[in-house]
N, C-alpha and C positions, 0 to 999 in steps of 0.2 A: 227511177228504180236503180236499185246500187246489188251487184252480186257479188258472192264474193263464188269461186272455184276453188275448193282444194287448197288455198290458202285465205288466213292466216294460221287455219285448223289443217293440216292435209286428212285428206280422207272427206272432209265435211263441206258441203255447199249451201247455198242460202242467196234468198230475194228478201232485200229491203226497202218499200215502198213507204214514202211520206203521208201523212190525213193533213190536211188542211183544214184552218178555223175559216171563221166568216173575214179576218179580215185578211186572209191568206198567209198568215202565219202558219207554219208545222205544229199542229198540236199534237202529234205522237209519229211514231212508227209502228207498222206492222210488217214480221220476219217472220218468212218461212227456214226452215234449216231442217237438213237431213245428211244421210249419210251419202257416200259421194256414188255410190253404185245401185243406188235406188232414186236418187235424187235431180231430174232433168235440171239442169241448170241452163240449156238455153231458154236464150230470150223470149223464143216462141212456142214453149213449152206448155201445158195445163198449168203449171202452177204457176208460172208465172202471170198466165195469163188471167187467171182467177183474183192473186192475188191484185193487180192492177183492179179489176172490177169493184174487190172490197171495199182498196182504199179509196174508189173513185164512191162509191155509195156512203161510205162513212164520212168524206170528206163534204159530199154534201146533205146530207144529217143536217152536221154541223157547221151550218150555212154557206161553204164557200161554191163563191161563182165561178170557180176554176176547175179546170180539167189537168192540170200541171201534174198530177200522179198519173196521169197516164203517159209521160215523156219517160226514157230512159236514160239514165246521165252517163 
């Protein structure tokens, strides 16, 4: 998972968490973003936390044997 804080936008935050195909390649991203005073940006926050769930269920949807969206880089 990739965040940004308050830059490269100031004021605005964002979680960007990878989906994985079957053969573990990135088949997309999904971004949350908000504004920086509403928006928990820590790691162990709800939305981050949700978001990690998403992409761990969309990633296996679409076949992949990995748990690798649920790491934080």
């Amino acid at each position: 998972m990739a965040r940004a804080v308050g830059h490269p936008i100031p004021g605005v935050n964002a979680f960007s968490v990878p989906v994985f195909d079957q053969s573990g390649s990135v088949a997309l991203v999904i971004t949350a973003i908000g504004p920086e005073g509403t928006f928990d940006a820590n790691w162990e926050s709800p939305i981050a936390t949700k978001l990690l769930e998403c992409a761990a269920k969309v990633s296996e949807r679409l076949g992949s044997q990995s748990n690798r969206s649920h790491k934080a880089a």
